[in-house]
N, C-alpha and C positions, 0 to 999 in steps of 0.2 A: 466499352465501359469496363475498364478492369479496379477491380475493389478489392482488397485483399480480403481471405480465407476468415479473417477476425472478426472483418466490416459485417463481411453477411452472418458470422455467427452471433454475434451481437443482436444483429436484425431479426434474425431467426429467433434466437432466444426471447427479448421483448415481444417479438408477437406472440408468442407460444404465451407468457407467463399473462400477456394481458387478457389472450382467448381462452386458459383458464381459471385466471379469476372471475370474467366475465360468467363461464358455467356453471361451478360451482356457488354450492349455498356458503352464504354472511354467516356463519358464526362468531358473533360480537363476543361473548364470553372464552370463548378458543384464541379470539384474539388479542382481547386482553389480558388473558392469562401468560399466553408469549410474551405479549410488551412486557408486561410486567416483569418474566423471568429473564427477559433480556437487558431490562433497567437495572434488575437487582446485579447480575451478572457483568455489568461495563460501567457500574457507580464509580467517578473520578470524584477526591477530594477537592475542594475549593480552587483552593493553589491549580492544581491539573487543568482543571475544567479553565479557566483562565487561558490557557496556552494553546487550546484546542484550536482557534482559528489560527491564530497567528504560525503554528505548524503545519497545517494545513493549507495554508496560504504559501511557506515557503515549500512545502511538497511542490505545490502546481508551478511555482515558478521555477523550480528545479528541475521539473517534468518538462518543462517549455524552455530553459536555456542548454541544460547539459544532453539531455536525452532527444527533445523534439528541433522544432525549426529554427532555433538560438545558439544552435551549435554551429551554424554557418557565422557565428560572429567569430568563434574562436580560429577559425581560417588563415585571419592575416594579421591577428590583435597580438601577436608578438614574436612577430617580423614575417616576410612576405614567401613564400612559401616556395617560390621561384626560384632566391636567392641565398642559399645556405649563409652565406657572410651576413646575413640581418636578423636571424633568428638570435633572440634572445636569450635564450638557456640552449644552443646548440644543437636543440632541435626542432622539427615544423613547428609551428604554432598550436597548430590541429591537437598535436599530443599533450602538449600543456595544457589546452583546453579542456583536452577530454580526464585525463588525469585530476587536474580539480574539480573537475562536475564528479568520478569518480570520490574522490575526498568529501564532498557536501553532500553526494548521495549515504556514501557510509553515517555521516552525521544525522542526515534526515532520519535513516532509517535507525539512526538509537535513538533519536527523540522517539519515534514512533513507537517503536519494541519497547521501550526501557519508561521511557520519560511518562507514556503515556498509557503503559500498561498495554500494549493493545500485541504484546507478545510473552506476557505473563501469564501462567496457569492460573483459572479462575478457581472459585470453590466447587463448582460443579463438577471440573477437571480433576479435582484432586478428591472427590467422593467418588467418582467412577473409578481411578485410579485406586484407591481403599477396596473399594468391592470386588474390583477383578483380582487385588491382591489376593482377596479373600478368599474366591472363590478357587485362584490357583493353588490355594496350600490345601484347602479342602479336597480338591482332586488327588494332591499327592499325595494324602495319608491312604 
């Protein structure tokens, strides 16, 4: 049974995280307080929040064509791999493939980062950011 190095840390991980929430005490107000600073801290406008599945949706199908088991479509999807004279831009098929999933990944990931905030400094980034400022000019006088 060979599982790669991920599979089990994954496994590992979920057990560990669910055998310690299991020991430890419910704090409902610790935990509300999180939600909360985590809601205040990831607030998407109307417009935004709209977009969130439909990005989402295209992440995982971009997850499962370019990157996981869908890439074996781009194999022979323009020209036969065998046959140099049938490739269609002159080279495997394979590389065009991979090259556009390359091109949609970059796109995904500026929806993601850009589109959706989710690689923008929050305000709590940028108060920490203020403080250490602070604190480093304070050290250098």
């Amino acid at each position: 049974m060979t599982i790669l190095a991920a599979v089990w840390g994954l496994l590992v991980n979920f057990g560990m995280a669910v055998l310690v929430s299991a020991v430890t005490r419910d704090d409902v107000e610790r935990k509300m307080e999180c939600h909360r600073w985590l809601t205040e801290q990831t607030r998407l406008s109307p417009h935004q929040r709209c977009w969130v599945w439909p990005i989402a949706a295209l992440t995982v199908l971009w997850l499962l064509v370019a990157v996981g088991p869908g890439a074996v479509i781009g194999t022979t999807l323009f020209g036969d791999p065998e046959q140099p004279a049938t490739w269609l831009f002159g080279v495997p098929s394979i590389w065009v493939w991979q090259l556009c999933g390359w091109a949609v990944g970059v796109g995904v990931l500026f929806l993601l980062a850009y589109f959706l905030e989710m690689g923008v400094a929050t305000t709590a980034d940028e108060e920490a950011a203020a403080i250490a400022g602070a604190v480093n000019r304070a050290a250098q006088k």
